[in-house]
N, C-alpha and C positions, 0 to 999 in steps of 0.2 A: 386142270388148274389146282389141283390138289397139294403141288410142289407150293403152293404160295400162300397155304393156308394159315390163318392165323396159332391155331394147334401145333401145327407142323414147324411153324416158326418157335414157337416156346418149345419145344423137345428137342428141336435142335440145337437154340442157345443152352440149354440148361446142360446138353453134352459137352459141348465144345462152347464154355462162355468168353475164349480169348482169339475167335477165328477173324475179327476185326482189326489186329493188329497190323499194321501193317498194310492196310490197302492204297488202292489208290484212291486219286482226288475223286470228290464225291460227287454225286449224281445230285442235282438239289431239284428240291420241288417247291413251287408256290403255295402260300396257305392264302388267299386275301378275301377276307368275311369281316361281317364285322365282331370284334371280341370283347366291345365294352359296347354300354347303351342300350338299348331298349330290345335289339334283335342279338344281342348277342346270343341268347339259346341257341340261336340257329348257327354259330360260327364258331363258337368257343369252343363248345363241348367238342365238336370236331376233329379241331386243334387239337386236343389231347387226345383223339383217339388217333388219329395220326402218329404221334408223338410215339405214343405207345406201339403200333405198326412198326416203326422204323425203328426203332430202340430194338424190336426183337427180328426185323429180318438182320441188323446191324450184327449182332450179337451172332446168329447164325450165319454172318461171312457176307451179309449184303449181296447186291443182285450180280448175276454172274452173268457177261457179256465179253462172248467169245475165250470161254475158258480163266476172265479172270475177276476176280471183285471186286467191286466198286461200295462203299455207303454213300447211303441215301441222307440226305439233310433235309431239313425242313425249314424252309425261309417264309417269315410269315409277316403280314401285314395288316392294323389295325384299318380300314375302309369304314366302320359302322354302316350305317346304309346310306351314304351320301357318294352321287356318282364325281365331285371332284377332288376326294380322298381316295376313291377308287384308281383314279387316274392317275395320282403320285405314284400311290401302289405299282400299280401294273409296270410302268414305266421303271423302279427301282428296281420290282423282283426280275424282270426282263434284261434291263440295262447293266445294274452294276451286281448283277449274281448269278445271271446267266440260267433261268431254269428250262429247266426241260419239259416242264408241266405245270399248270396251274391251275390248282382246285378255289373254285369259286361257291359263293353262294346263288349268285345270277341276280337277274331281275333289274331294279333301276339301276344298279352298281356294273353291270355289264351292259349297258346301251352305251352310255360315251367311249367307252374302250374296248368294243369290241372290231373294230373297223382295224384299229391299231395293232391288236392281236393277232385279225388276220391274215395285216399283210406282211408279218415276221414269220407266219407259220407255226404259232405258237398254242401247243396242244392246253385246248384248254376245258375245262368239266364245268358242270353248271346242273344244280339241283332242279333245275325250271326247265323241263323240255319246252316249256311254249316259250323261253329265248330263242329256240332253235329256228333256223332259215337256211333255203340255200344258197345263200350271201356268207351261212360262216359255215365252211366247211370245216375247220377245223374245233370246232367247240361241240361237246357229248354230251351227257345224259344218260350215261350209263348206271346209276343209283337210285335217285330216286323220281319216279315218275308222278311229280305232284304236279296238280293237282289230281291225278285223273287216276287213283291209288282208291279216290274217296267212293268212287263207285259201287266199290264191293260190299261196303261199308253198307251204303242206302239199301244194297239190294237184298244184304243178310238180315237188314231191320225189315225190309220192305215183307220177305217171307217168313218172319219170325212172328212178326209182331201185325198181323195185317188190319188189326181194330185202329191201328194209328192213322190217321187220314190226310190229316194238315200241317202245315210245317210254318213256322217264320223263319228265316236266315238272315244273317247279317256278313258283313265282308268288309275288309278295307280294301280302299279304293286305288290299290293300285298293280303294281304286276306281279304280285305276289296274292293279291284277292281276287283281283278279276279272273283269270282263268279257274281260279276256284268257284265262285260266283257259278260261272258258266258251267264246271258241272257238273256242281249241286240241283241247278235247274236240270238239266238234263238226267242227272239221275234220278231225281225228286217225279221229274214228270214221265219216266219210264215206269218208273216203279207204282205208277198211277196217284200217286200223293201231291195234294194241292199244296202251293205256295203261298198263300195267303198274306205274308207282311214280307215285306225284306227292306232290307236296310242298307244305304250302302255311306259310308262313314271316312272322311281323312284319317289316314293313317297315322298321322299324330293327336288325334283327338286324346282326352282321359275322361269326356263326359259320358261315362256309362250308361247311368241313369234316362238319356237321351238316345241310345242306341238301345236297350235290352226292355222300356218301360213298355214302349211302341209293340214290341213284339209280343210282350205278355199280354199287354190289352188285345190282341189280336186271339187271345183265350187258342192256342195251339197246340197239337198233341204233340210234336216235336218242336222244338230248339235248337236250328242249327246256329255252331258260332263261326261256321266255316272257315276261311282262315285268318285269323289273327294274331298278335304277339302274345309270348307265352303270358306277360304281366296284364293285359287286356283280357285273355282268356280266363285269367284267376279274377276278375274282377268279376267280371261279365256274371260268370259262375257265380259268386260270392252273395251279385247283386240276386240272380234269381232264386237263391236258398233263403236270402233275408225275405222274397215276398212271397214265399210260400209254395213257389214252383213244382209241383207236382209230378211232371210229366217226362217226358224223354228227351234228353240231350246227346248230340251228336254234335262231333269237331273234328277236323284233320289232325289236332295234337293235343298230348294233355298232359305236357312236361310237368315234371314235379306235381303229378296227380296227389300225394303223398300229404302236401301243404295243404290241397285244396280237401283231403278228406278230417285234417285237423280244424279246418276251418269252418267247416258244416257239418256234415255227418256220415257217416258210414251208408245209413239209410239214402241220402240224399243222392251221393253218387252213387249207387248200384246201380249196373247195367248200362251206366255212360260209354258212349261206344265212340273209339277213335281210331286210327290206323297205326300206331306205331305201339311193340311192343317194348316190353322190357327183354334182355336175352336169357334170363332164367327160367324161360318159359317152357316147361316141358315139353311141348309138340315142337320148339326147334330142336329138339335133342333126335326128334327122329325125321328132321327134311336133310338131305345131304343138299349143302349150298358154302360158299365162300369159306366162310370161315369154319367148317367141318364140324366146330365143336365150339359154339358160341360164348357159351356160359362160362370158359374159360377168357372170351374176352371181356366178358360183363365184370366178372372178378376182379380181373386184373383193372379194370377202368377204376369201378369204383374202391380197389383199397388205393389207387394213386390220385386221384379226384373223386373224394366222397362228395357224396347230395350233389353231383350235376348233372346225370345221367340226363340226355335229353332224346328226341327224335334222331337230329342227327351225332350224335356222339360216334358210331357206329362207319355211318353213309358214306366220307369223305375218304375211310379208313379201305371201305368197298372198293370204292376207284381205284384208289391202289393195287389193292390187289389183282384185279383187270387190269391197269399201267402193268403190273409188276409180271405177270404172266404174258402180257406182248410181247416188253421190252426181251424177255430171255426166248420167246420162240423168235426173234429177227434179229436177236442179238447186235440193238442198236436204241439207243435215245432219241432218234432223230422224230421230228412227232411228225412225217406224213408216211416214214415206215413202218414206225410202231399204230398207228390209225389203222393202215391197211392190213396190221397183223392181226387186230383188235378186231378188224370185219370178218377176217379168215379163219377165227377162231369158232363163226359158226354162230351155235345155240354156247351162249356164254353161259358161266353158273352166276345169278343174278342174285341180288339180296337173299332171297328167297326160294329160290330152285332157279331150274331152265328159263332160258329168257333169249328172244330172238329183238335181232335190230328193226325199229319199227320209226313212223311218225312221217315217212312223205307225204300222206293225205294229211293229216294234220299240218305239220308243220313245213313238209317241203321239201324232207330229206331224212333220211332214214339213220339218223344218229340218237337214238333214244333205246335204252333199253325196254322189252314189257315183257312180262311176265305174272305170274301170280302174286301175291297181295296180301298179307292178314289183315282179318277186322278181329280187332279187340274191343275187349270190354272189362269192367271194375267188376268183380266179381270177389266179394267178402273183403271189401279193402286193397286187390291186387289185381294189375293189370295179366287180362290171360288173353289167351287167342282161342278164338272161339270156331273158325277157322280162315282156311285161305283163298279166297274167291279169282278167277282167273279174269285177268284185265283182258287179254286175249277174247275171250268168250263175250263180254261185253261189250266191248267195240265193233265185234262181230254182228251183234245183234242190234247197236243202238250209237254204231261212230259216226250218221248221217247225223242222230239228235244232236249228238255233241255239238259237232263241227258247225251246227246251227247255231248254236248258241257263245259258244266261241264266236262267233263273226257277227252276234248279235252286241256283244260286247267290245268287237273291235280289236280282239288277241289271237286271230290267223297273221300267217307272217306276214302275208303283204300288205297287211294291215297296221303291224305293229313299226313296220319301214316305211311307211304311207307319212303315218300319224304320229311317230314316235312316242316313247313311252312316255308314265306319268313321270313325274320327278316331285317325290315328296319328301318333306322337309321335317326334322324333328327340334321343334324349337320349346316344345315342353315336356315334362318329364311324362311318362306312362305309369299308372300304378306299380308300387313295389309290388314284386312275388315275394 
């Protein structure tokens, strides 16, 4: 997959910056996330990195099918997390522009439309392997494996730090926290560390103080914020520096950590440990994975979107690259040959190294990518990677707990097509970040 590299794309255009002229009608692909509103972190940031993807395979002659070239477009649509904006969406990018792929964020936004998607056959990504069923054969999870990334995380505090013993966690309530929820418990309780408060919260709550007050009194050696919105996370945070919080925090993300260390201290976040790094990070300069040469996409991100670098800035940009190296070994758009090329491809190159197709005991159908993982942490002010804990290894040893607790929660698939998802509502604003 090395032909698709993000490196490989800038050294190409930078030769030849006029090999686009001239092609044919273009390849278009779906953006639909949401780009304004409270989750926009999760959709925006994206977007741009997308943008930036396609601007430079564009530049390097666009994707080549059967000897000739094509650009790639990027059709994008505002959904924020409400599933009957998602439904215009789908139905527009689908209907009057014809894509051939569409990158999703998942979760509530893909339960009403995902019936619809697949019975058009419509290749479609999704950040949330626990949307995954085998009802949609056509929807992946080849990026990122959230929640279940968070593991490594528990397990490098678990032997690092083994005086920590108790934990409080909090979650919003819905398919974006519950399988999170699920496991944090399960790693929490691998890793021998009691639970002791947890919290579980509407997703459009802003009363902190009513989520974060409960788990302090519960006097905890950790503080998980498990998953929540980046502007709840800053809060949450904010909240437990004003009362004097002491002890270890762990999150699945910690967008715009940068704000949160103007805001308290340097001292206060040391050693906060999340999953998602920054790409400046020296130990990606020596994994061979996707993008060959990361920190060249990190650059190029943020001198054309300064301060938005998020989790997934990065993630959506990934799929592509996987789209982009099927499409050219089956030399076709059609998404149940390009799917079957994307299986034949083996041990794919995942975020982060080697990665093989996983998730039928989970989820019911082996459309997820897994692989290794970093756990990071704030170390003098910057986020570093401390190292890469293998998901693989984990599951091995501890995907009965999981899957316990998943179905304890109600987010195994036939579960989730039982009971249907939650459907929450954002009718007030979430603190600013």
């Amino acid at each position: 997959m090395t032909s698709s590299s993000f490196a490989h794309q800038l050294a190409v255009s930078s030769a030849f910056p006029r090999l686009s002229v001239g092609m044919n009608e273009p390849v278009r692909v779906g953006f639909l996330a949401p780009l304004t509103g409270p989750v926009q972190s999760w959709g925006l940031p994206g977007l741009n990195g997308c943008q930036i993807w396609a601007d430079s395979l564009n530049r390097a002659g666009g994707l080549m099918i059967s000897g000739r070239r094509y650009p790639v477009e990027i059709k994008q649509f505002d959904c924020g997390y409400d599933g009957d904006r998602a439904t215009e969406g789908a139905r527009q990018l689908v209907e009057d522009h014809g894509v051939d792929l569409l990158l999703m964020l998942g979760g509530d936004t893909l339960t009403p439309i995902i019936d619809y998607l697949s019975d058009r056959k419509i290749l479609t990504s999704t950040l949330l392997p626990s949307d995954l069923s085998p009802d949609t054969p056509f929807l992946i999870a080849p990026s990122e494996l959230h929640p279940i990334y968070n593991v490594t995380g528990v397990d490098w505090l678990a032997r690092t730090r083994p005086e920590l013993r108790t934990v409080a966690l909090c979650s919003q309530k819905d398919a974006l926290g519950l399988p999170s929820l699920a496991t944090y418990r399960a790693a929490f309780g691998c890793a021998g560390m009691a639970v002791t408060k947890e919290i579980q919260y509407s997703a459009d709550s802003t009363d902190v103080g009513s989520i974060v007050q409960p788990m302090l009194d519960a006097k905890p050696d950790v503080l998980c914020w498990c998953t929540s919105y980046t502007p709840m996370v800053h809060a949450m945070t904010e909240y437990a520096h004003a009362q004097n919080y002491d002890g270890q925090i762990i999150s699945c993300t910690f967008d715009q950590y940068d704000r949160l260390l103007a805001r308290t201290s340097a001292e206060f976040m040391e050693g906060v440990i999340f999953q998602f790094p920054d790409f400046d990070d020296p130990l990606l300069r020596e994994k061979t994975f996707f993008f060959n040469q990361p920190h060249l996409f990190y650059e190029e991100y943020n001198r054309r979107f300064p301060q938005s670098w998020s989790a997934v800035s990065w993630e959506y940009a990934a799929i592509l690259d996987i789209w982009h190296s099927a499409v050219e070994k089956c030399n076709s758009v059609q998404p149940v040959t390009v799917l079957a090329a994307m299986k034949q491809l083996g041990h794919v190159s995942h975020a982060f190294g080697p990665a093989r197709w996983w998730g039928q005991d989970m989820f019911g159908i082996d459309n997820a990518l897994v692989g290794d993982w970093p756990v990071v942490t704030i170390q003098d002010g910057k986020a570093r990677i401390v190292e890469f804990g293998s998901i693989p290894d984990w599951l091995g040893q501890h995907g009965d707990v999981l899957k316990d607790e998943m179905s304890a929660l109600g987010q195994l698939w036939h579960q989730r097509l039982t009971t249907g998802a939650l459907q929450p509502s954002f009718n007030s604003e979430l603190p600013a970040v």
